[in-house]
Backbone as a ProteinNet text record, in pm:
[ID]
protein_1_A
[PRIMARY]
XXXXXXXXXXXXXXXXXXXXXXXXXXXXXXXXXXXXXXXXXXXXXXXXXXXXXXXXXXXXXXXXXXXXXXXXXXXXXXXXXXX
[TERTIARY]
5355.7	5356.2	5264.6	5321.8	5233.1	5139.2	5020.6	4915.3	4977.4	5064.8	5177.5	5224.5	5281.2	5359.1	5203.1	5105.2	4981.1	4924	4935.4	4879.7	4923.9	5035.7	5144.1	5188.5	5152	5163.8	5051.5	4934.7	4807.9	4797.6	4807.5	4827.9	4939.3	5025.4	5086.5	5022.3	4962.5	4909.6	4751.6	4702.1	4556.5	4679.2	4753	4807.4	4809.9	4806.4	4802.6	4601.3	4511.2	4394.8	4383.9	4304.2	4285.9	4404.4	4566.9	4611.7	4665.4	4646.7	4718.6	4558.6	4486.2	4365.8	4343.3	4373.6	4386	4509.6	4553.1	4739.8	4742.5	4631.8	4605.5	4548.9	4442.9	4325.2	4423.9	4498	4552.3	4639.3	4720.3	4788.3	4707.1	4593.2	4569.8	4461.2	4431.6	4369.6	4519.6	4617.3	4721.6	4784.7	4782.3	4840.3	4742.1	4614.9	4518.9	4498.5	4498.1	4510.8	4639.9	4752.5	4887.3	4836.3	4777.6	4764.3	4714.5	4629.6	4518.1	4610.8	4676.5	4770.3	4866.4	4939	5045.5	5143.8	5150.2	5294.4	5351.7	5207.4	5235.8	5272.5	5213.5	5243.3	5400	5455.5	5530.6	5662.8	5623.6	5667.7	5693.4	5595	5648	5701.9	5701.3	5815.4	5975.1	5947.7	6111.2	6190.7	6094.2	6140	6049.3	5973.3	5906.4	5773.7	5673.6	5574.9	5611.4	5688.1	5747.1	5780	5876.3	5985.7	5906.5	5763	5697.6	5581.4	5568.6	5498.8	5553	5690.4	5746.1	5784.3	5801.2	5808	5656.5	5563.3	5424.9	5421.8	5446.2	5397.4	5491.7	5646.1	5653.5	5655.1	5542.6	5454.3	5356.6	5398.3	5274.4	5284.8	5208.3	5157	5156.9	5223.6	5193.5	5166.3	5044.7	4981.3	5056.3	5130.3	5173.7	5077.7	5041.4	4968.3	5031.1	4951	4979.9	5103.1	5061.9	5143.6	5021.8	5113.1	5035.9	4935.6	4828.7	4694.7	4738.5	4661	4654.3	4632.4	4566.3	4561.6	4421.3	4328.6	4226.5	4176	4297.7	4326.8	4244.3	4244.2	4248.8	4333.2	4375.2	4437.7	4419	4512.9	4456.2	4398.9	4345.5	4274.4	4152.5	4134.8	3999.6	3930.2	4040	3928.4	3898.1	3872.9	3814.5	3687.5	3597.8	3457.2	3420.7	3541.7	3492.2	3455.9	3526.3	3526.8	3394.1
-1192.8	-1207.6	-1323.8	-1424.7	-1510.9	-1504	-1617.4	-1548.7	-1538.3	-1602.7	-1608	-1450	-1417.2	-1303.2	-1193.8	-1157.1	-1095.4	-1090.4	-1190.7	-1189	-1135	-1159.9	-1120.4	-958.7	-942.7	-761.9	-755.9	-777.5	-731.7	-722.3	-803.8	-821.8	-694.5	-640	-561.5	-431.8	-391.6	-248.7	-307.2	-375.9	-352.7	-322.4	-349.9	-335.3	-382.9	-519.1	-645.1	-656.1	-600.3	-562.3	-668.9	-765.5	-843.6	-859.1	-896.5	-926.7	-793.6	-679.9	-571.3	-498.6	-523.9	-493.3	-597.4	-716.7	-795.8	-740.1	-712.2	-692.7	-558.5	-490	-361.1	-351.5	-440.5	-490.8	-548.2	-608.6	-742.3	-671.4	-537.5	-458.6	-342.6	-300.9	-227.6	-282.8	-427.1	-449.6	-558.8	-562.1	-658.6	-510.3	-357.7	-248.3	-224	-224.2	-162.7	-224.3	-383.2	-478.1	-502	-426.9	-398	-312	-205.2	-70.3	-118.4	-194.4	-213.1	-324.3	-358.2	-527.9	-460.7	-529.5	-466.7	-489.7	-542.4	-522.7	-385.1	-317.6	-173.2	-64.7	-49.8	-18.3	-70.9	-198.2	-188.6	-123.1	-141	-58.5	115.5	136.8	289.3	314.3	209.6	239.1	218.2	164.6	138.7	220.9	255.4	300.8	489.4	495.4	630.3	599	719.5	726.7	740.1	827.5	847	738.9	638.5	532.3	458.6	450.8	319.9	291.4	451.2	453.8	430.5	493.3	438.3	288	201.9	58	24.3	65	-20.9	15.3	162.5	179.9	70.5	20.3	-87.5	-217.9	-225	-364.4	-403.4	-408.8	-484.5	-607.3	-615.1	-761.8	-782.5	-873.9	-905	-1032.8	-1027.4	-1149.4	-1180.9	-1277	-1298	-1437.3	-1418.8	-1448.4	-1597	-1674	-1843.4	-1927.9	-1881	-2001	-2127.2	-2223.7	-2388.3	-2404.1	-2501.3	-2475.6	-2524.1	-2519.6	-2551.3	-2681.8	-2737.2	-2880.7	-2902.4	-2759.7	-2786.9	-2792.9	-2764.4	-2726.2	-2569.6	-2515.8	-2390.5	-2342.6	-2209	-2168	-1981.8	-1925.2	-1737.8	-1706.5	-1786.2	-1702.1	-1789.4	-1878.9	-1909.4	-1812.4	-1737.5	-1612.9	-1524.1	-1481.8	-1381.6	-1357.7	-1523.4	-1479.1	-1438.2	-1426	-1412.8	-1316.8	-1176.5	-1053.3	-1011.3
-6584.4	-6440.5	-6405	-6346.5	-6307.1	-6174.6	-6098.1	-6077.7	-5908.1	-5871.3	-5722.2	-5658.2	-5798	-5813.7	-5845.2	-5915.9	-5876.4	-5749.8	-5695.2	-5574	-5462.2	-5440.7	-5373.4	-5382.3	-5481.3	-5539.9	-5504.1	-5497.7	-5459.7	-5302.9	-5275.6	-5076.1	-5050.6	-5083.6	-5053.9	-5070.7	-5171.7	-5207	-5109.9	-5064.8	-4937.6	-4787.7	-4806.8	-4703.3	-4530.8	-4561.8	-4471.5	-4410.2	-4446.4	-4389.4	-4260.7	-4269.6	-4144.4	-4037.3	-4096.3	-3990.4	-3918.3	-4023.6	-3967.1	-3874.9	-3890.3	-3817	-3616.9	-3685.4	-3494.1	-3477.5	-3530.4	-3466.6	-3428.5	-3462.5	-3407.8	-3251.8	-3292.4	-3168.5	-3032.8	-3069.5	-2984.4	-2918.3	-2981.5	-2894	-2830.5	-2863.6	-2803.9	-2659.3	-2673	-2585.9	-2463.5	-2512.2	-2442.4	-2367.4	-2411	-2318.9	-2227.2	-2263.9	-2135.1	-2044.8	-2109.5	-1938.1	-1880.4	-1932.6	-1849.9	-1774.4	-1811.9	-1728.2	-1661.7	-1637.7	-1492.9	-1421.7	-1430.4	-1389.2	-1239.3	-1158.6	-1100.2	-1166.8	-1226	-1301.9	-1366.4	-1437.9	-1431.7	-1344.5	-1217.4	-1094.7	-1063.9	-1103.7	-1065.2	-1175.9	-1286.6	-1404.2	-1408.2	-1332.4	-1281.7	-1196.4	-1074.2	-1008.5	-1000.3	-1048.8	-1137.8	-1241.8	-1336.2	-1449.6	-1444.9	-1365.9	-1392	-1464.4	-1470.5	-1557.1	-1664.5	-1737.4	-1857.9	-1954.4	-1885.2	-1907.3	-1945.3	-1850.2	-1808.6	-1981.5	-2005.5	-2117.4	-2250	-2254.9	-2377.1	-2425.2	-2303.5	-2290.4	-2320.1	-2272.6	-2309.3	-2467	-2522.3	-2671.8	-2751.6	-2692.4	-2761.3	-2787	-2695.7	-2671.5	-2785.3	-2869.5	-2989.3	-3021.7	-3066.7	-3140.5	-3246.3	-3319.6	-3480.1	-3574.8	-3601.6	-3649.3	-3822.6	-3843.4	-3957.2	-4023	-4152.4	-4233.6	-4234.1	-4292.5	-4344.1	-4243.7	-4126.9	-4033.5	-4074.9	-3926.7	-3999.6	-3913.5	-3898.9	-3868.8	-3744.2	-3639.7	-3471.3	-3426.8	-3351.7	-3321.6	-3312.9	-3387.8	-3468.2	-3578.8	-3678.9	-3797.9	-3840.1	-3735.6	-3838.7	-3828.3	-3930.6	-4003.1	-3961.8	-3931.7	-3933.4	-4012.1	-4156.5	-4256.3	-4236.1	-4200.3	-4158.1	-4059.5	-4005.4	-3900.3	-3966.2	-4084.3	-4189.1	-4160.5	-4135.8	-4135.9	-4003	-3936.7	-3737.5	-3744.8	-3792.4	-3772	-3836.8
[MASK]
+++++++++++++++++++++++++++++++++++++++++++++++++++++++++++++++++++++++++++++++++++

């Protein structure tokens, strides 16, 4: 097995850690400032309280690993040492 294919098997069994950790964060802080927004307010009136909640739970976020760097050159894995 070469060291591409190790690695790649290794990143799978931690089980995405950092990006699956902001991608946790990023949705749970992108639903609570819906809740406080009018757009929610207006989300229940349209659709119900019920309706209004099952639409926000599928509001997430997902940070995917090794896109290309920004127009400052960093990179999502340069935010390792942020956290």
């Amino acid at each position: 097995m070469g060291k591409g294919k190790r690695l790649k098997s290794k990143r799978k069994r931690l089980g995405g850690g950092l990006c699956a950790e902001l991608s946790a964060r990023l949705t749970a802080n992108f639903q609570r400032e819906l809740r406080k927004s009018e757009l929610w307010e207006q989300m229940v009136a349209e659709f119900g309280e019920q309706r209004a909640e099952e639409l926000l739970r599928e509001c997430t976020a997902e940070v995917k690993p090794g896109l290309e760097p920004d127009g400052h050159g960093d990179r999502p894995t340069d935010l390792s040492g942020a956290l």
